[in-house]
C-alpha positions in Angstrom: -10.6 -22.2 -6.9 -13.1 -24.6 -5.5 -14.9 -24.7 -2.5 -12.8 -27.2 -1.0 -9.6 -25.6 -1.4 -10.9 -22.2 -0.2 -12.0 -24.5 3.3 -8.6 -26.1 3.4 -6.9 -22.2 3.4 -9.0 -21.3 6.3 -7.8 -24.6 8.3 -4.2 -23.5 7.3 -4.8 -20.4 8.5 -6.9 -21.8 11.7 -3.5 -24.3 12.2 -0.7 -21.4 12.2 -2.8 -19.3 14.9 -3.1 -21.8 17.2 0.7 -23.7 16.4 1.8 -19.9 17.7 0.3 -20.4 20.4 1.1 -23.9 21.2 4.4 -23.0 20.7 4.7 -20.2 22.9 3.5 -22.4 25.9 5.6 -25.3 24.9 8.6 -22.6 25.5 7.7 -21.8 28.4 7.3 -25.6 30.0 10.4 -26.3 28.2 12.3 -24.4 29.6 11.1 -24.6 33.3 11.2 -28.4 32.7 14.4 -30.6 33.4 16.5 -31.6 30.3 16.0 -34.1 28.0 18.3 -36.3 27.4 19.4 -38.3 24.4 20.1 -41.4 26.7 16.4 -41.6 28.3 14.9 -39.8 25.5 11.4 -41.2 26.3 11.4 -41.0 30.0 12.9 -37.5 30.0 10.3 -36.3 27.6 7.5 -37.3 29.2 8.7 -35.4 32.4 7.9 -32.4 30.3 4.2 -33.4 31.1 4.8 -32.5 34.4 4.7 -28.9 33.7 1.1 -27.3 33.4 2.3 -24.8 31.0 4.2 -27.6 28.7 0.9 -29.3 29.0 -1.5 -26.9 27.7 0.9 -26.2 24.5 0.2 -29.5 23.4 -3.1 -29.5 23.7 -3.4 -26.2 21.5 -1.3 -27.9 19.0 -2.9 -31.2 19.1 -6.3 -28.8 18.1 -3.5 -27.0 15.2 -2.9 -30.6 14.2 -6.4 -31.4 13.5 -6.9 -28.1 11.6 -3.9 -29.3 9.8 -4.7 -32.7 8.8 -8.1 -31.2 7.6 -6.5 -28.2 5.6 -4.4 -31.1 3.8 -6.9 -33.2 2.9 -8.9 -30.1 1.6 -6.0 -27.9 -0.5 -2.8 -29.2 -2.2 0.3 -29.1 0.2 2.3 -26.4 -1.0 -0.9 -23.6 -0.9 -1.3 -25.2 2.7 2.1 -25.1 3.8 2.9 -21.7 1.9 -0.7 -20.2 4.0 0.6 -21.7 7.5 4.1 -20.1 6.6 2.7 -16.3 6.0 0.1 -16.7 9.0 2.8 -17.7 11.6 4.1 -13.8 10.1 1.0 -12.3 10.1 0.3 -13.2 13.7 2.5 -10.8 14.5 -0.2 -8.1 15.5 -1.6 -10.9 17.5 1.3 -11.5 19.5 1.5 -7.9 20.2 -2.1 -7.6 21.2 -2.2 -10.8 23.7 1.3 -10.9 24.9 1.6 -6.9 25.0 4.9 -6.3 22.7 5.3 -3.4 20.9 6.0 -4.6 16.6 9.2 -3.1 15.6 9.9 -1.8 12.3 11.7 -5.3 11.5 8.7 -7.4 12.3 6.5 -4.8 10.1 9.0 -5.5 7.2 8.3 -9.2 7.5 4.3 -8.9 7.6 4.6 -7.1 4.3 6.6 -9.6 3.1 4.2 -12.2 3.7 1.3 -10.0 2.2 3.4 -9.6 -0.7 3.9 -13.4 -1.1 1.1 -14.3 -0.7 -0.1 -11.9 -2.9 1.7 -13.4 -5.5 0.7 -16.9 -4.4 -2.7 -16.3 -5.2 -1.7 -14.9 -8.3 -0.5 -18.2 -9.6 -3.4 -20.3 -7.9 -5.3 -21.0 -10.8 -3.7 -23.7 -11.8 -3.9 -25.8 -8.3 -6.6 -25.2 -6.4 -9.2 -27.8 -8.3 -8.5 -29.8 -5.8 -6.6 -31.9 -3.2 -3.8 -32.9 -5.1 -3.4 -36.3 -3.1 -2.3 -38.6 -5.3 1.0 -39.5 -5.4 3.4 -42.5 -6.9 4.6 -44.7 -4.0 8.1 -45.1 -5.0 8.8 -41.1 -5.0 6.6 -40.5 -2.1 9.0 -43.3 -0.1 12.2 -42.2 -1.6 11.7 -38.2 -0.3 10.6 -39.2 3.2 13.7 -41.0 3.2 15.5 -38.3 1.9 14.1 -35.5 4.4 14.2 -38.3 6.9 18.1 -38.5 6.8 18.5 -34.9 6.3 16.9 -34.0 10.0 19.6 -36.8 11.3 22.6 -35.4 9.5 21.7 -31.9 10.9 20.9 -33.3 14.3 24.3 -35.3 14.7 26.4 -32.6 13.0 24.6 -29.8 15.2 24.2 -31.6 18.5 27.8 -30.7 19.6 28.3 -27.0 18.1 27.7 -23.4 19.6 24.7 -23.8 16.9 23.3 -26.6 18.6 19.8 -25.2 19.3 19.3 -23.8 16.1 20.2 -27.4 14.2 18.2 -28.9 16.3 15.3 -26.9 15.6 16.2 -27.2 12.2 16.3 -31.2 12.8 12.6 -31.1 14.1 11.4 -29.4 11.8 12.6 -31.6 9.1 11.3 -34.3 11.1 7.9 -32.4 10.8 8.1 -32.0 7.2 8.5 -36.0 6.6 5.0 -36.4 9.4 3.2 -33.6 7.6 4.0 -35.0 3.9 3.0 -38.7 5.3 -0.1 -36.9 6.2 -0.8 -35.4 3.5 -0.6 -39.1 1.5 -2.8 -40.9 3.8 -5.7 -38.0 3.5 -6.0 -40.1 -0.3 -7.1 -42.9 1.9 -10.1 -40.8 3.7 -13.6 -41.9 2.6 -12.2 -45.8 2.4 -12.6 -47.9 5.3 -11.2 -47.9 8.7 -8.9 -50.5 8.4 -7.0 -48.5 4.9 -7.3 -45.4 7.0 -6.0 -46.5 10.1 -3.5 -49.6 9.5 -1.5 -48.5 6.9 2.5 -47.8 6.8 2.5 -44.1 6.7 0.4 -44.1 10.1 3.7 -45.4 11.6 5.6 -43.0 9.8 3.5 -40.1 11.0 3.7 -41.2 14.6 7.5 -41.8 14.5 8.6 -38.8 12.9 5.9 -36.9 14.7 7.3 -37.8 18.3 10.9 -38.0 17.5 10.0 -34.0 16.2 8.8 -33.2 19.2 11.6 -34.6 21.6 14.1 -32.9 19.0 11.8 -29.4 19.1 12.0 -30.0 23.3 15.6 -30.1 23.3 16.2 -27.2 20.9 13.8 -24.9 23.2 16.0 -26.3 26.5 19.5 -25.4 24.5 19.0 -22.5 21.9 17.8 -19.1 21.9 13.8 -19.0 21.3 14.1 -16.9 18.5 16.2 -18.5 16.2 15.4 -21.7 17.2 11.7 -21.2 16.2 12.6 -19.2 13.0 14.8 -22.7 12.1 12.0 -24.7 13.2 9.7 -22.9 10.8 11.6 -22.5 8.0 12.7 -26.2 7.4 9.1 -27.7 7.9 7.7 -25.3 5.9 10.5 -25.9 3.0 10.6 -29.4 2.8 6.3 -29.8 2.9 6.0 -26.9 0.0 8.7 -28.6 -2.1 6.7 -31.8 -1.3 3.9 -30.3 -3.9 5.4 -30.8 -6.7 7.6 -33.5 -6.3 5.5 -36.0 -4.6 2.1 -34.8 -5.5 2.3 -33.2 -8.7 0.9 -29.7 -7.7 0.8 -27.6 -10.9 3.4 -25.4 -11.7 2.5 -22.2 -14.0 3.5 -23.3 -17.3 4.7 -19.9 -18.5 8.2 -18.5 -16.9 6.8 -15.1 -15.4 4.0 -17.4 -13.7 7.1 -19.8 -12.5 8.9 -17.1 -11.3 6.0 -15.5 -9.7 5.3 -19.3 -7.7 8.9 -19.3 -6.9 9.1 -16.0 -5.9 6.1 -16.1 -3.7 7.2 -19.1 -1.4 10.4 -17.3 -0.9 8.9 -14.5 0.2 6.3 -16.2 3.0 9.3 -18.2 4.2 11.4 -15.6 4.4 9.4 -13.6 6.1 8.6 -16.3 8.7 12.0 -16.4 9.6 12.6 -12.6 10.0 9.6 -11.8 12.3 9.2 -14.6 14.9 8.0 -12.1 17.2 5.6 -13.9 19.6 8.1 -16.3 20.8 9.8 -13.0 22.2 7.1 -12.9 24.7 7.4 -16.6 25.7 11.6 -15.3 26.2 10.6 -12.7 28.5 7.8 -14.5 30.4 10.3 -17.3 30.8 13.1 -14.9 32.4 10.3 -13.4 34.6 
């Protein structure tokens, strides 16, 4: 594994910390915050400013964004995405520490999980971490944006009405997330070229569309759903869609024997999963919110 990579794992781990936190103040501005509403999506969002709380969030994940876009222009996607996954787990013992929670037996359960998926992650490293893994053919890059694109709308409009509708929505934002964060990841092939090709480029539209219409979607789903679940969702889809991005768009190496596939396989089910059975700090954000 080169140096490079080895940086870009660090940022990914230096991104989930601080998204964590982020999102645990976001909750709580959210939901002290009037609605948003799909009419007045813009004015109603930007009301969430108001709220001191809502604002700090952003600024810790405006610093997890840069950490982000620096991990993903250092490490191919899927090690990034699969690292952010299994540290939003392992912050587990974090939460507990800061926001003074006692880790139950569940959440213990889901940190081994990571450890064990990541575990196998590294295993199968060999083959991808030479590099960036930033190029990518324009026509597939386009076509899954697209894809992932429409997917967040589908489960937005199908959710939006249900008893599920926190949950789809964070579901929605997250894909929405996944189609900013694989943008990214296609524009960091541009760094090193001049402003102008960094800067005003297609994608850089892209990124800021999906990035804002993510977070209106993520506001709404903290206002509607359960925190829990609604995080969990929120998690799981972005981190989905940008580790199946690897190989699809950017050709990140899969092992070419089976054992070594099923070892990759097996190792991205494992962080995700376990991201979506302990989502225990956002149960302090609950009970600072009902406080």
């Amino acid at each position: 594994m080169t140096l490079s990579v080895q940086i870009g794992i660090l940022m990914a781990v230096a991104t989930a910390f601080f998204a964590v936190v982020g999102f645990l103040y976001k909750h709580r501005g959210a939901v002290q915050s009037p609605e948003v509403e799909w009419q007045r999506p813009v004015r109603t969002s930007l009301a969430l400013f108001k709220n001191r709380w809502y604002v700090i969030g952003i600024l810790i994940a405006i610093g997890s964004w840069g950490f982000h876009v620096a991990a993903l222009a250092l490490a191919p996607i899927s090690i990034v995405q699969a690292v952010i996954a299994g540290g939003l787990v392992l912050l587990t013992v974090v939460a507990d520490r800061l926001f003074a929670h006692s880790v139950t037996r569940r959440e213990w359960i889901g940190v081994g999980l990571a450890a064990l998926g990541l575990a196998f992650l590294a295993a199968t490293i060999e083959g991808s971490g030479g590099g960036a893994h930033s190029d990518y053919d324009a026509e597939t890059l386009w076509t899954f944006l697209a894809a992932v694109a429409a997917l967040a709308i589908a489960v937005g409009v199908a959710g939006n009405d249900s008893k599920h509708m926190g949950v789809a929505l964070g579901a929605s934002a997250g894909l929405f997330w996944a189609v900013s964060d694989t943008a990214i990841k296609a524009q960091t092939s541009t760094f090193g070229e001049n402003v102008v090709t960094v800067f005003v480029h297609p994608l850089v539209l892209v990124i800021i569309v999906a990035s804002f219409v993510g977070l209106t979607v993520s506001a709404k789903s903290l206002q509607t759903g359960k925190a829990v679940p609604v995080i969990a969702m929120t998690t799981v889809a972005a981190n989905a869609l940008t580790i199946a991005a690897g190989p699809i768009v950017f050709g990140d190496p899969v092992p070419d024997d089976a054992l070594g596939r099923i070892a990759r396989v097996l190792a991205f089910v494992l962080v995700i999963g376990a991201a979506a059975l302990t989502p225990a700090p956002v149960r302090a954000a609950e009970a600072e919110a009902k406080a």
